[in-house]
KOLDO-946117 format. One record per residue: x, y, z of N, C-alpha, C, O in turn. Coordinates in steps of 0.05 Angstrom, whole numbers, padded with zeros to 5 digits, always signed. Example, Ala and Ser with C-alpha at 12.3 -4.5 7.8 and 13.67 -1.06 7.14 Angstrom:
residues 2
+00264-00114+00156+00246-00090+00156+00264-00066+00156+00285-00066+00169
+00257-00045+00142+00273-00021+00143+00258+00001+00157+00268+00023+00161
//
This chain:
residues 74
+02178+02500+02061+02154+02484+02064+02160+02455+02054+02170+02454+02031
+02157+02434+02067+02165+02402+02071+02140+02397+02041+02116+02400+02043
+02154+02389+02017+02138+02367+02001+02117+02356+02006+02117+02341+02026
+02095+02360+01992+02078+02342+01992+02085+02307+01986+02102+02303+01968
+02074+02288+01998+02078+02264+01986+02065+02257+01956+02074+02241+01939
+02045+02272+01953+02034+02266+01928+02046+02282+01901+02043+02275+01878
+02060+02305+01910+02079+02322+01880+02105+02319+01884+02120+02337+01875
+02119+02290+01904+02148+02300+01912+02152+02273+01884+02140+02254+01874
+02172+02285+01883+02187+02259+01861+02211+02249+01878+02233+02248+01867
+02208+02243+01902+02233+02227+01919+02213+02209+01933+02190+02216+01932
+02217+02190+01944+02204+02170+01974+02226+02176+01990+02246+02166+01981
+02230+02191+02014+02263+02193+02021+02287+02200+02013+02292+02224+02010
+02305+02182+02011+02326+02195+01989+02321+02184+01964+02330+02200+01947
+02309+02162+01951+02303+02156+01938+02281+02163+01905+02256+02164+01906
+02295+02167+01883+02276+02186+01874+02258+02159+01863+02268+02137+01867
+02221+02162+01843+02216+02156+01840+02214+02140+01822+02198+02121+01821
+02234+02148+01805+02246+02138+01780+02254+02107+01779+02248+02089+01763
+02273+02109+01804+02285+02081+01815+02260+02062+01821+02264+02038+01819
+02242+02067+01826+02219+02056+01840+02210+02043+01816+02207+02019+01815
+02206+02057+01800+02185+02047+01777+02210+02024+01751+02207+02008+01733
+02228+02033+01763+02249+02023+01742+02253+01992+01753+02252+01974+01737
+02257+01988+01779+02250+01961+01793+02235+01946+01794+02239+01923+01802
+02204+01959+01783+02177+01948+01778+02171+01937+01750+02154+01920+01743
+02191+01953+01733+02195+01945+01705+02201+01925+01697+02189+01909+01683
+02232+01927+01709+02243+01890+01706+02224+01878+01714+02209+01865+01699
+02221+01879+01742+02195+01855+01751+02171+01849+01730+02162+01826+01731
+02161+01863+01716+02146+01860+01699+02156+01837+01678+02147+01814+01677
+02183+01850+01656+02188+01838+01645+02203+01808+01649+02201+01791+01632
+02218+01805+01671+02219+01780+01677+02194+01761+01680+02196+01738+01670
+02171+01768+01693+02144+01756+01691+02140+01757+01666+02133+01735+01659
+02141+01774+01648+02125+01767+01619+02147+01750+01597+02142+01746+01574
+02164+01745+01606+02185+01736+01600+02189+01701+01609+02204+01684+01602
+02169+01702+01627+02169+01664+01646+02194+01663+01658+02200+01640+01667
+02211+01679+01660+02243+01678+01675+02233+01677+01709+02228+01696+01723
+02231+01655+01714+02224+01655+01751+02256+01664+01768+02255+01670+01792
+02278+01664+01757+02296+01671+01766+02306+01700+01772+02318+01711+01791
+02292+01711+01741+02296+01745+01742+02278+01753+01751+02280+01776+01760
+02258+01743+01752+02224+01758+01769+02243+01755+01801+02247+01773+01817
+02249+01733+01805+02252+01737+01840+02273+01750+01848+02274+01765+01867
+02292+01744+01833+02319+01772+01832+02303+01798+01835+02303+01811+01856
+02288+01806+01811+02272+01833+01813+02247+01842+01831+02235+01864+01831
+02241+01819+01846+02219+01817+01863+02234+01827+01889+02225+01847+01900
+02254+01815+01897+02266+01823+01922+02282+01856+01916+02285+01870+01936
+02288+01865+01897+02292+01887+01893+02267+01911+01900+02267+01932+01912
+02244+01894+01887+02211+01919+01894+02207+01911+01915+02192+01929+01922
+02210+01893+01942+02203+01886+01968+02204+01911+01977+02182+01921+01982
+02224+01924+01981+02229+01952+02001+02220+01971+01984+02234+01992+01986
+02202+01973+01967+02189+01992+01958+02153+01991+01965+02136+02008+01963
+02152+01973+01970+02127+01968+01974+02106+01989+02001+02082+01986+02007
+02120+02005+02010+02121+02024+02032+02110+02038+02016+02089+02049+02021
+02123+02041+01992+02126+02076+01986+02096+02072+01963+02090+02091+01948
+02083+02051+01964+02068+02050+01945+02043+02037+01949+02024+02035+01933
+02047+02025+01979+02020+02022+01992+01997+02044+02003+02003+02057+02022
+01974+02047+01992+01952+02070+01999+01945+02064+02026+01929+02081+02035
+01953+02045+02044+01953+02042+02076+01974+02064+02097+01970+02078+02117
+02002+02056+02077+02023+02068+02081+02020+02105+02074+02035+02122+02084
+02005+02109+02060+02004+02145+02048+01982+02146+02074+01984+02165+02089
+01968+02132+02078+01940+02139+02103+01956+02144+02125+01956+02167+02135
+01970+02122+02137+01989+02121+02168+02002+02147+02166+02004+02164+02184
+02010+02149+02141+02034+02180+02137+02019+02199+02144+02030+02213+02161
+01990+02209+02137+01975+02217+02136+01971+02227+02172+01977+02248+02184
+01959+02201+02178+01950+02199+02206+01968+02207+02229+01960+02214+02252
+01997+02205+02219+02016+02210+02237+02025+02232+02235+02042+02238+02252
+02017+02252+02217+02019+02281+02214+02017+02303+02228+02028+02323+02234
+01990+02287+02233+01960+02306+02237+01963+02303+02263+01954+02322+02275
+01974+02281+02281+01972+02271+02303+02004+02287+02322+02007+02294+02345
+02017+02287+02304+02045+02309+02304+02035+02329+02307+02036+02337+02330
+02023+02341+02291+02007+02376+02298+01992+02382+02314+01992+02404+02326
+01974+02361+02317+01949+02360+02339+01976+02362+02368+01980+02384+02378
+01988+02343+02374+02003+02337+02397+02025+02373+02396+02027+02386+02417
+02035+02382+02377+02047+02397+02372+02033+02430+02387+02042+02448+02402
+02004+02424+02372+01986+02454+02378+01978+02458+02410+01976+02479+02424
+01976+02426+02419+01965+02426+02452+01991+02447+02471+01986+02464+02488
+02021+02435+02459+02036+02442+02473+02051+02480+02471+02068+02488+02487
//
């Protein structure tokens, strides 16, 4: 049985750990006033931003259902 998105601890191959650990620095370079290490660490969370948009869990969502629906007709 395929993971839920909401109890999986991966986005992909990617576990979640990495995700939050990229968002960290970005933090502390911002609380830090380092505009150099925030945008170093900003372009690191860019391609995470998928895995953590509530638009992006909906489409996942929508494209599921739309897989099964298309799936059950046939």
């Amino acid at each position: 049985m395929p993971e839920d998105h909401t109890t999986s601890r991966r986005f992909g191959k990617v576990r979640y750990a990495t995700i939050r650990k990229d968002f960290q620095q970005l933090r502390l370079a911002i609380r830090a006033h380092d505009s150099f290490a925030a945008e170093e660490a900003w372009e690191k969370c860019e391609r995470w931003l998928e895995a953590i948009s509530p638009a992006a869990l909906r489409a996942l969502d929508a494209e599921q259902k739309d897989r099964r629906t298309r799936n059950a007709a046939f």
